[in-house]
N, C-alpha and C positions, 0 to 999 in steps of 0.2 A: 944570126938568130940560132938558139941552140933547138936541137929537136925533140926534147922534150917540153921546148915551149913550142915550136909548131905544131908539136902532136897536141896538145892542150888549146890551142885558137883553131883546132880542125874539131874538136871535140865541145866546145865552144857552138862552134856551126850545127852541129850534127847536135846538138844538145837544141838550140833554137830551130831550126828546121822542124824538129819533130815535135815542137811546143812542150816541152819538160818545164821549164824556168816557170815561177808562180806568175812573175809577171813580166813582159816584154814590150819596153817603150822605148817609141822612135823618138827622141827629140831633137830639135834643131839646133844647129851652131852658132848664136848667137845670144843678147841676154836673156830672152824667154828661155832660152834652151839651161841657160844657166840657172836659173830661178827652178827649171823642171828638174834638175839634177843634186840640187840641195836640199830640196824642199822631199824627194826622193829618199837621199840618205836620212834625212831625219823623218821620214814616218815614211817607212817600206809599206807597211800593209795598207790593204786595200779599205778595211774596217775604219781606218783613222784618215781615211783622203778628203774627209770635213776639214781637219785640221793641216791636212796638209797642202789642202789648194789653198787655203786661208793663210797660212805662211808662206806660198810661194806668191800670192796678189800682195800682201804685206811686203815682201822686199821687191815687187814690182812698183808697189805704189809708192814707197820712200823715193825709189830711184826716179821715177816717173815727178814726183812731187819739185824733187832737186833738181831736177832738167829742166822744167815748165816754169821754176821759181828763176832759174840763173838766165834763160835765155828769154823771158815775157811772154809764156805761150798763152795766148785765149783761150778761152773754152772750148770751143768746137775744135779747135788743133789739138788740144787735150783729149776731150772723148774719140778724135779718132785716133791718136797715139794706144789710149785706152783698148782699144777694138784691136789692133795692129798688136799688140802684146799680149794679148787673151787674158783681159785679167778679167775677172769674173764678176769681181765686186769691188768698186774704188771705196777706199778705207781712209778714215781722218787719221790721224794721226795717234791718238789716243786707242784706237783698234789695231796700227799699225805694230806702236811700242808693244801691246799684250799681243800682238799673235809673234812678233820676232823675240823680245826678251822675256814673257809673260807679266809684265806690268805689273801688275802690284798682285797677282794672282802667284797660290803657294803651285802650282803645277809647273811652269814655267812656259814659257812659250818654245820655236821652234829653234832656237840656240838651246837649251836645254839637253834637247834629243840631239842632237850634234855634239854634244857634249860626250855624252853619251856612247856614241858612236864611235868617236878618240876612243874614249876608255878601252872599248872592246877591240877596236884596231890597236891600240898599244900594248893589251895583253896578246894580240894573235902574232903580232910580229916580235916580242919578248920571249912567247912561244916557240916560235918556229926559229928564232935563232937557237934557244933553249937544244931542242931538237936537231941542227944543223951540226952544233958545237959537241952535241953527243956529251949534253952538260948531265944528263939522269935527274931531270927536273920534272915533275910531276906536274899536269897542266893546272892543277889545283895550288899549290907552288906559286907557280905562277902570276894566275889570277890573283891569291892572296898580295902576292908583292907588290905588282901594280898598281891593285887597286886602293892601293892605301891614300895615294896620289889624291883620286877623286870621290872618294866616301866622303859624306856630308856630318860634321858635326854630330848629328842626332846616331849616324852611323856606328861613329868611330868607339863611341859608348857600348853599343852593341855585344851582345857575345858573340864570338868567332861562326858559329854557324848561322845564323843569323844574318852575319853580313858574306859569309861566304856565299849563302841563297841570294841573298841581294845580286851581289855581283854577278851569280851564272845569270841572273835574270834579268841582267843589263846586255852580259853576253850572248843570252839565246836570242834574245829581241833583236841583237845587232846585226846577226848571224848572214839575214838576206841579204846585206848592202856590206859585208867586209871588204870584198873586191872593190865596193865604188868607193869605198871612204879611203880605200889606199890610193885610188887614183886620185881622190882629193885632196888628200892630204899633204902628194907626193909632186901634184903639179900646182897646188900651193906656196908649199919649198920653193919651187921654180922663180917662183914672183918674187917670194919676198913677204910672203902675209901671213907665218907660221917663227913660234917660238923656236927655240932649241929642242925644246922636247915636242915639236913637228905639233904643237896647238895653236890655233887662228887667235892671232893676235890683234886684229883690225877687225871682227863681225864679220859680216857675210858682205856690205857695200862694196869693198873694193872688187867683189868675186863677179857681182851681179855687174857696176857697171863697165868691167875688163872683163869679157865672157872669152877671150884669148888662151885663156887657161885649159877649155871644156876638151881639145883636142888630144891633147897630154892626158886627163884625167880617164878619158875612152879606153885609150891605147890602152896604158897600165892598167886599167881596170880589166880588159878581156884577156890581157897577160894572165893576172893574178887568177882571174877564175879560172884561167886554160888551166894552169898547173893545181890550181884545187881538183878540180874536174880529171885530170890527169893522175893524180893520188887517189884520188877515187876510185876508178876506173880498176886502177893497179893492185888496191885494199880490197875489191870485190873477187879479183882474180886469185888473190892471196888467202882469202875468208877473211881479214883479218887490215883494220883500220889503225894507219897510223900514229894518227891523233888521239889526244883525252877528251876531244869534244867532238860531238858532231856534225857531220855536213851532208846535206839533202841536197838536192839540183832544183828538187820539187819547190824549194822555201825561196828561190834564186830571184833576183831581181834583176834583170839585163836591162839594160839602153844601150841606144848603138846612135846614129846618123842614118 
């Protein structure tokens, strides 16, 4: 381990200990833990945790549904599996579809913000290669390049500034959960359930009922934030931030074990 990454998992600590991070959740290893770490990166904020326990009971209850269906579970073995997984609210099917895909609603459901989430984790690491290779790419550059990928139709019509605010506004909203969506993304890779271009190719099912993944997604996730937290640290001591965007501790969304 290099030491400017231990210096960044001490600062990590030292950033949690002192309550900095917007929010700080323990969850468990296993697939409730999985469901709380997805359902997480796709709605960080606290304002939108209507939508986001409702997508995380949504891929409990699909997986819950396909367990109870394949193995003949009775009711009362169901609502206590139900209790045992903390899901909040058992969901038909029809609530399930619209809170994981948005159904037939223009918003979309919690795949959407995941979607989402890529976007802004493939412009941060397009970035920061950008910046590694000392390529003089402008984080605005950048973002335009990438995002062309995932602009929607209505988008791509748009005039340039237009969809350039679009984009920061996918990127700023991303911003709390960059370190988890790299841990996702990257112990994803691992499995087996990500394109070439590192996007979920299989939905969220294989994630939820393989929650084996969650420990890998930890690690590199506190990695990633040490060394953010660590350019931080370094840009305050210097007056002067590395990046074209920016990074608060305060906006931070931790999970640990």
């Amino acid at each position: 381990m290099s030491d400017l990454v231990e210096l960044g998992l001490t600062f990590v600590d030292e950033y949690c200990c002192k309550d900095i991070f917007k929010r700080i959740v323990c969850i468990s290893n296993d697939i409730s833990g999985a469901a709380d770490f997805i359902s997480l990166v796709a709605y960080p904020l606290k304002k939108d945790d209507k939508h986001r326990v409702r997508f995380r009971d949504a891929m409990l209850n699909a997986a819950l549904n396909g367990y109870c269906k394949r193995k003949s579970i009775c009711k009362n073995e169901k609502s206590k599996l139900i209790r045992q997984l903390g899901i909040q609210k058992p969901l038909i099917w029809r609530d399930i579809d619209s809170a994981i895909t948005g159904g037939t609603k223009k918003l979309g459901g919690g795949t959407k913000k995941l979607t989402e989430r890529f976007h802004a984790y493939h412009v941060f690491r397009a970035y920061d290669n950008a910046l590694a290779d000392d390529a003089g790419l402008s984080f605005r550059h950048v973002l335009e390049h990438i995002s062309t990928a995932y602009e929607s139709n209505h988008l791509k019509v748009s005039d340039i500034e237009s969809r350039i605010h679009s984009f920061k506004r996918t990127f700023r909203q991303s911003r709390p959960v960059l370190h988890l969506t790299y841990g996702l993304v990257e112990s994803f890779k691992s499995k087996g359930w990500t394109n070439e271009y590192g996007q979920l190719c299989y939905g969220v099912k294989p994630a939820i009922l393989d929650p084996s993944w969650l420990p890998e997604a930890i690690e590199i996730s506190k990695v990633v934030l040490g060394l953010q937290l660590a350019e931080h640290e370094q840009g305050n001591l210097k007056g002067q931030q590395l990046r074209g965007h920016k990074f608060d501790p305060k906006e931070i969304v931790y999970l640990y074990f």
